[in-house]
matplotlib code that plots the C-alpha trace (Angstrom):
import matplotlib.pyplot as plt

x = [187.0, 189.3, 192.7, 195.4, 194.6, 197.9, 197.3, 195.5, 194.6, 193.7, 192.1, 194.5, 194.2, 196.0, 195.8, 197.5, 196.9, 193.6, 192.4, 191.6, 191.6, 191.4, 189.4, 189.4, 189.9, 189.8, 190.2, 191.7, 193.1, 193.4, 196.4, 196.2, 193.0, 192.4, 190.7, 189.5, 189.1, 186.6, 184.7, 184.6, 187.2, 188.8, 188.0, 191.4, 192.3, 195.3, 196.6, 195.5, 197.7, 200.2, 200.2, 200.4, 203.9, 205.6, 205.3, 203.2, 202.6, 199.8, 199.3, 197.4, 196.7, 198.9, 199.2, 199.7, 201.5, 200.5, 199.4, 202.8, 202.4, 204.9, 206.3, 207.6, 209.4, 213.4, 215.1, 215.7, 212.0, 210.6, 213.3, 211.9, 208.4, 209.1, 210.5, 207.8, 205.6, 205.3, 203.3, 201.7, 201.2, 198.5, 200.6, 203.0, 206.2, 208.2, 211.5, 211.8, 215.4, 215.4, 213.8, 210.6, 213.4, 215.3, 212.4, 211.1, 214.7, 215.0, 213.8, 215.3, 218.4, 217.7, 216.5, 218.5, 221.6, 220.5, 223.1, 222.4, 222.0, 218.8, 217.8, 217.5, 215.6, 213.4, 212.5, 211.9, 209.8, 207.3, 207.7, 206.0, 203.8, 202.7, 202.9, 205.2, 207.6, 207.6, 208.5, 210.9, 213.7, 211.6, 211.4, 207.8, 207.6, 207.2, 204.3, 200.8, 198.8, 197.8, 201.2, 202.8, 200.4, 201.0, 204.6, 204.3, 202.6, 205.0, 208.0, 205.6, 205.2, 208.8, 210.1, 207.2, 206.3, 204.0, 201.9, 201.1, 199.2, 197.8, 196.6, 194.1, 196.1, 193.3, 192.8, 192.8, 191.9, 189.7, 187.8, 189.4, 192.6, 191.1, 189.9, 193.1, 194.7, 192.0, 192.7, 196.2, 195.9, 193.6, 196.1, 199.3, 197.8, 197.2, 200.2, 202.7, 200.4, 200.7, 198.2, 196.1, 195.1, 193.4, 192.0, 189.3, 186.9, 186.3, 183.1, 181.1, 184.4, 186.4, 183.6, 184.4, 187.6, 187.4, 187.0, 186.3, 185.5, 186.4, 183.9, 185.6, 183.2, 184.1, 186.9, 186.0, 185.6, 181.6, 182.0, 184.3, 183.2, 182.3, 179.7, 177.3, 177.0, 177.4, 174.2, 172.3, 173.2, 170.9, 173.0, 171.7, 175.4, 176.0, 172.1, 173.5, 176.3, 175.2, 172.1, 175.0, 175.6, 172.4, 173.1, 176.4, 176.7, 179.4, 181.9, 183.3, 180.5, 177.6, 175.4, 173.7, 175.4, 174.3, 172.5, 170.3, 170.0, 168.3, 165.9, 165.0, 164.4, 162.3, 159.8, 159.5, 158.5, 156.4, 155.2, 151.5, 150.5, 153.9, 155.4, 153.5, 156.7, 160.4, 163.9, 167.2, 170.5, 174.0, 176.9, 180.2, 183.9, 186.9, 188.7, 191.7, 192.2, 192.0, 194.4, 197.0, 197.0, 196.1, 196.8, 194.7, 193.2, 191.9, 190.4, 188.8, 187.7, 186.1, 184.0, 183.2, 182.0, 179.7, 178.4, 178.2, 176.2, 174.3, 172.6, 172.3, 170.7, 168.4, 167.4, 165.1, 163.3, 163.0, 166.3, 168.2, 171.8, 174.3, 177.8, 177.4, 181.1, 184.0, 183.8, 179.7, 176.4, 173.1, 170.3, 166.8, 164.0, 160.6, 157.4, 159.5, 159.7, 162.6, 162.2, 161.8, 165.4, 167.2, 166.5, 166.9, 170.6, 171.5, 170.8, 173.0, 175.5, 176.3, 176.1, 178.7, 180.6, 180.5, 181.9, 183.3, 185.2, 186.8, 187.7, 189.8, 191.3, 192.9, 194.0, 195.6, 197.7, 198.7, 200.3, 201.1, 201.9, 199.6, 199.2, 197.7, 194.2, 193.8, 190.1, 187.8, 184.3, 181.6, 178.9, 175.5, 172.8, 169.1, 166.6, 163.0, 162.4, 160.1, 158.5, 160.4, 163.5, 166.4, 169.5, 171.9, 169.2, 168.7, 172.4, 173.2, 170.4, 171.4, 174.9, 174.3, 172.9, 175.5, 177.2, 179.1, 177.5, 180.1, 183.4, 186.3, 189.2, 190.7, 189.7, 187.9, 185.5, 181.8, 178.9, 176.3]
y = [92.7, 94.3, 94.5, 91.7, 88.6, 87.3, 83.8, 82.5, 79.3, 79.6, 76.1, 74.2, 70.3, 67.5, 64.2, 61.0, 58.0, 57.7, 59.9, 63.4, 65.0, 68.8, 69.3, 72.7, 74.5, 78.6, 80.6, 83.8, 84.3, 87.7, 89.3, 89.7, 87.6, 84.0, 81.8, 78.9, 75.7, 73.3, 70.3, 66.4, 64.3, 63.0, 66.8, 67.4, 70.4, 69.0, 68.2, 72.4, 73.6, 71.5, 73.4, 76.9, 76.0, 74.0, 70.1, 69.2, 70.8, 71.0, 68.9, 72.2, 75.7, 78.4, 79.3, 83.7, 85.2, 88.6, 88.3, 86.5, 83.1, 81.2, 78.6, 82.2, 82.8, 83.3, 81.1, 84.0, 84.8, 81.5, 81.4, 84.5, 83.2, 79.5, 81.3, 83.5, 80.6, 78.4, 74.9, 73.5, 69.7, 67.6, 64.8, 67.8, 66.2, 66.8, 65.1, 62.2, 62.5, 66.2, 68.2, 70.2, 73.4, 72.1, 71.3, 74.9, 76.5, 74.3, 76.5, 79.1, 77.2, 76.2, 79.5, 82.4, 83.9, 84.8, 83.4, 81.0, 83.3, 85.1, 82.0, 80.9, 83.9, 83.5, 80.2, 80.8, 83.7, 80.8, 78.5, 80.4, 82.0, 78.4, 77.1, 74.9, 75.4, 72.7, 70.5, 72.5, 69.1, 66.7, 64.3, 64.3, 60.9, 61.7, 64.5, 64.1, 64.5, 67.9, 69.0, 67.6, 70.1, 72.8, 72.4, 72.5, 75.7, 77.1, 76.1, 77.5, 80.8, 81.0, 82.7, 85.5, 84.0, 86.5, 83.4, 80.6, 77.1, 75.5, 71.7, 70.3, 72.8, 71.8, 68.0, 65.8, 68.9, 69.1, 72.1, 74.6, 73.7, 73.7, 77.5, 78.2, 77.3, 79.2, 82.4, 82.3, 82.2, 85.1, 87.0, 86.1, 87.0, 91.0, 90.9, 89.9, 90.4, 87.1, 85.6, 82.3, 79.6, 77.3, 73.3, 72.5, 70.4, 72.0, 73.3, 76.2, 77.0, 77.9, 80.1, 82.3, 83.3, 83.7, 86.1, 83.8, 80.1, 78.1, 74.9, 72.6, 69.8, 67.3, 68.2, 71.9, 75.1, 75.2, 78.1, 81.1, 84.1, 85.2, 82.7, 84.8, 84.9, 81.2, 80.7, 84.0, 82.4, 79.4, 77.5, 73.5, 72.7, 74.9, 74.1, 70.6, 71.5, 74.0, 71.6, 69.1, 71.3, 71.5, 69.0, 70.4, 72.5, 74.7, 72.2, 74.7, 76.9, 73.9, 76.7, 75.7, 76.2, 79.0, 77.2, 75.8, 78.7, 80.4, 76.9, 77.4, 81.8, 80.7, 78.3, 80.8, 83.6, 81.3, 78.4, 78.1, 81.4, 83.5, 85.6, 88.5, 89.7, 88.6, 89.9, 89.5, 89.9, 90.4, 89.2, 90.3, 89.9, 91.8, 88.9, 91.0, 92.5, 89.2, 87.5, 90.1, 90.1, 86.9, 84.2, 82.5, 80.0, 82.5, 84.5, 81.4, 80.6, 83.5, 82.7, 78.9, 80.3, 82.9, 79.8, 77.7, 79.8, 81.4, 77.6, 77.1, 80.0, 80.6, 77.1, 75.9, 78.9, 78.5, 80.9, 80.0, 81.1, 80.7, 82.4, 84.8, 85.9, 84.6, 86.8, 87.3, 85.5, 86.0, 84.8, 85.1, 85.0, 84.5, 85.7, 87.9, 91.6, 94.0, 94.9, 91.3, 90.3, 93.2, 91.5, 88.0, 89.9, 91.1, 88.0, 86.2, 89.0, 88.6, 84.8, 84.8, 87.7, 85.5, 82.4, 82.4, 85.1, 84.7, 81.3, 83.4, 85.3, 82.0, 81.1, 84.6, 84.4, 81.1, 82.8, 85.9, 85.7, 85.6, 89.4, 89.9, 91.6, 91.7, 93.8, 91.1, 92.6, 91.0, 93.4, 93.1, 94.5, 93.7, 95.0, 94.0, 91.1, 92.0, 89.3, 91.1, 91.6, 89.4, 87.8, 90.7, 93.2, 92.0, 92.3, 95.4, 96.6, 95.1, 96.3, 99.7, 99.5, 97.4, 98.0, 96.3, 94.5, 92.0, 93.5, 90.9, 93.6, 91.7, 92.7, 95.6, 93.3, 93.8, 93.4, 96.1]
z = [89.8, 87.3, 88.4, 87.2, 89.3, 90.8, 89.7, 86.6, 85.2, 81.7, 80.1, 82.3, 81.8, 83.4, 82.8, 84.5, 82.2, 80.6, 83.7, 83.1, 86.7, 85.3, 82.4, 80.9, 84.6, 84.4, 87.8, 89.2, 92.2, 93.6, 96.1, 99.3, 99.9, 101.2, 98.0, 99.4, 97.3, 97.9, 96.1, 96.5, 96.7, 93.9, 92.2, 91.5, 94.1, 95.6, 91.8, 91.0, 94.3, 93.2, 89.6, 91.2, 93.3, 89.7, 91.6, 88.5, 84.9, 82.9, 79.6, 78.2, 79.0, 80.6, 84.2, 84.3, 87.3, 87.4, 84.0, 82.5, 81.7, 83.9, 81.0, 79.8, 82.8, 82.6, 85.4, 88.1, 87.5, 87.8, 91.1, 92.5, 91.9, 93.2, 96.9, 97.5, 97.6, 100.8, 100.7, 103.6, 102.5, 103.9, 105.1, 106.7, 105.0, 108.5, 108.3, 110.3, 111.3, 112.6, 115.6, 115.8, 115.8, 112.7, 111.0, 111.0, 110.4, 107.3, 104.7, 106.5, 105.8, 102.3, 100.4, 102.3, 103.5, 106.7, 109.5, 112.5, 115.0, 112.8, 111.8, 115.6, 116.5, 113.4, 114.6, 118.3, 117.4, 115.1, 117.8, 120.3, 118.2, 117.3, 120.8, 120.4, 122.6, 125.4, 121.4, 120.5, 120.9, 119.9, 116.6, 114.7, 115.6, 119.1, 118.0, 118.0, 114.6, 115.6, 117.0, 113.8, 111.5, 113.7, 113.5, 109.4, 109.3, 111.3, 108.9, 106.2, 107.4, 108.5, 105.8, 105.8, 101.9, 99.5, 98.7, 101.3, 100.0, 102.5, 101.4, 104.5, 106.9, 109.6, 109.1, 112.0, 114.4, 117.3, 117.1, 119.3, 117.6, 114.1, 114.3, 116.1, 112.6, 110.7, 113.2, 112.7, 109.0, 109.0, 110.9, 109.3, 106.2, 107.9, 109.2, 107.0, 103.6, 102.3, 99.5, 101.0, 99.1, 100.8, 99.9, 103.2, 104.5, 107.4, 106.8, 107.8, 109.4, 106.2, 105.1, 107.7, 106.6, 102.9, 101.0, 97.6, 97.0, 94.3, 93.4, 91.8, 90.0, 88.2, 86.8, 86.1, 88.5, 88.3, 90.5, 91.6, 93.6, 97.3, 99.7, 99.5, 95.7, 95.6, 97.8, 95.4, 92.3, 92.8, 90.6, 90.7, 91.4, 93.9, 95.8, 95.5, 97.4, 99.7, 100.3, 101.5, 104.3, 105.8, 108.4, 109.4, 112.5, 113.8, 115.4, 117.9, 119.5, 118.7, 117.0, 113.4, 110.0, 108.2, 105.7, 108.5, 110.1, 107.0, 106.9, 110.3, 109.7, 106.9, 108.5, 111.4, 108.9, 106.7, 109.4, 110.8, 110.9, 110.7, 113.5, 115.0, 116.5, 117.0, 117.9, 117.5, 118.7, 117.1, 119.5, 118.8, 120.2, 119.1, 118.0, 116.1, 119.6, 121.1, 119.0, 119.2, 122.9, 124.1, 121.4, 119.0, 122.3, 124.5, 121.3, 119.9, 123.4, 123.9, 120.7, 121.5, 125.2, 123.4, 121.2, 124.1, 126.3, 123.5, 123.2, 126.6, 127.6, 124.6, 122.9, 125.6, 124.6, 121.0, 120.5, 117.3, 116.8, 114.1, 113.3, 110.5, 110.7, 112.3, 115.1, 115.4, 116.3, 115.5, 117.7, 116.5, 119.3, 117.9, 119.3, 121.7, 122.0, 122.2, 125.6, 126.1, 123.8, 125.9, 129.5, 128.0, 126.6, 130.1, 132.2, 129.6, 129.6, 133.4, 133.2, 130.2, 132.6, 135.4, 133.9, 130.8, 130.7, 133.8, 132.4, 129.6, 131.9, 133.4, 129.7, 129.1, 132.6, 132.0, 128.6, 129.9, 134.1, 136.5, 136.7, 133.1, 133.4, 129.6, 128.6, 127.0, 125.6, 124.2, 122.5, 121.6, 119.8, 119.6, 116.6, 116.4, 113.6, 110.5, 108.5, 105.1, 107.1, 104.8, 107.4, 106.3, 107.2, 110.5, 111.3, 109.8, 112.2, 115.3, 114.4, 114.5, 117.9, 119.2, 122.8, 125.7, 127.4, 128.9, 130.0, 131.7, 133.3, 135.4, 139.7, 138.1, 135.2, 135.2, 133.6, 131.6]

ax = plt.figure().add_subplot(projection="3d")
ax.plot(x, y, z, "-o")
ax.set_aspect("equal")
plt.show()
């Protein structure tokens, strides 16, 4: 990547005592992308996001802002930099003594001119947006953990900032509610433009959203760069990692991480024998769509039904299924044909049709009235399984074959 990153650490150490907590840490981070930190704790990330927004300062090296070192800054720079940026701390740092609606007009209140009655529509626009409406009156103490972080993202992103930190933005999240925050992220950041940097545990989730990682190991990045080169590399840090992740599995559809997902693709490929034939299918749902029109709960719904339903219906018969995006799943069937996959597909299409979608359609009328027929479509494609066939392959092949094959319309909704 050759342009001007937006934010770079150059050698940056920090020390606290006798404690060196950054050693020697280089990184860029580009605009207009979500970075997402990640490492073990006691690594130092919080102390790095805490760098970028001027809470701490480094005992060597020089942090660049579009290639200006920021200790070079004159004051109405360093101003103008300092209010672009937005921090989303992991305790939330609500204040006690005001309501959930003062709470997200205070930077409102703080950093601009705009007057009350902006600044009230500002806020009422978050609020819903956020869901957070029936708390609009109430104190933080009176909020549960999960209300409380939802109500700090909202004062975050309040004043539409160029660069949004977000330390632990999903901790203490049930699932749904977790890639709620993750989807609204994502589409904040397309909508309004803002950079993303993110410090998460939440894993495979986070993956699905970023566009670059940052490894941060002992002390020191041991590696920057997209998932997928992470897991080419081959790195022994980054297999030690990634090899940390085996057990995990998707929290909200209850599908396999990706890394055991490949584990299981390879001992089917290389087992007793080998495959004589297999298929797959790529399941899709337009989840920008969904967002827009529905919310971040009915779109992430719509995925965690497609996960659910996915294991239900294809497990028992030695189906395998993982997300591969945020808005896709791949199901391998081994041993089975095609023709085989694509009437496996269509029973599964009417059951999903059937159930689950209808079960979104009660979420969107609860949001929108109960006459909101919103169009809901899940697509699928299927491609026969070769023994060379790598992951990416087999999805770009099923993607360019994909169609509906679940529609929800309201009285009209059907299945293909």
């Amino acid at each position: 990547m050759d342009e001007t990153p937006l934010i770079e650490f150059r050698n940056i150490t920090k020390r606290f005592g006798d404690k060196t907590v950054l050693d020697k840490v280089n990184l860029k981070i580009y605009e207009n992308q979500i970075t997402t930190i990640i490492g073990k704790s006691g690594t130092g990330k919080s102390v790095l996001l805490k760098h970028i927004i001027g809470l701490l300062k480094p005992d060597e090296g020089a942090i660049l802002f579009r290639g200006k070192p920021v200790a070079a800054m004159k004051k109405n720079e360093w101003e103008n930099y300092r209010n672009g940026v937005a921090y989303l701390f992991q305790n939330n740092a609500l204040l006690d003594s005001m309501t959930v609606f003062d709470n997200v007009a205070f930077p409102l209140r703080q950093t601009t001119n705009l007057g009350e009655i902006e600044i009230d529509k500002r806020v009422a626009k978050k609020v819903e947006e956020m869901e957070l409406a029936e708390a609009v009156d109430k104190y933080p103490s009176e909020l549960s953990g999960g209300m409380q972080k939802r109500v700090a993202l909202a004062r975050a992103l309040v004043t539409d900032p160029k660069i949004v930190l977000f330390d632990e933005p999903t901790t203490g999240q049930d699932p749904i509610r977790k890639n709620m925050i993750l989807s609204m992220i994502v589409h904040y950041k397309r909508k309004f433009g803002f950079t993303a940097i993110l410090i998460s545990h939440d894993i495979p989730d986070v993956f699905f959203i970023s566009d670059r990682l940052v490894i941060l190991w002992e002390g020191a990045v041991g590696f920057e760069g997209t998932y997928d080169e992470a897991v080419r590399l081959k790195l022994p840090m980054i297999d030690e990692f990634l090899r940390s992740l085996e057990g995990f599995q998707d929290e909200l559809t209850g599908l396999l991480s990706r890394e055991a997902f490949k584990g299981q693709y390879a001992a089917m490929l290389w087992g007793s024998g080998g495959i004589s034939t297999a298929s797959a299918a790529l399941f899709s749902v337009e989840f920008e769509l969904l967002h827009e029109t529905l919310g971040p709960q009915a779109a992430v719904e719509v995925l965690r039904a497609l996960g659910e339903y996915a294991n239900r219906r294809f497990k028992p018969m030695g189906g395998f299924s993982a997300r591969h995006r945020r808005d896709q799943i791949l199901t391998i069937f081994p041993h089975t044909s095609p023709d085989k996959a694509r009437r496996l597909v269509a029973d599964f299409a009417r059951e999903l049709n059937q159930e689950a979608l209808a079960r979104i359609q009660t979420i969107a009328q609860a949001k929108m009235g109960a006459e909101a027929t919103p169009e809901i479509h899940v697509l699928a494609g299927i491609t026969e399984v070769s023994s060379t066939d790598e992951i990416e392959q087999i999805i770009e092949k099923a993607q360019a074959k994909q169609q509906i094959v679940a529609a929800h319309e309201g009285d009209s909704g059907g299945s293909a």
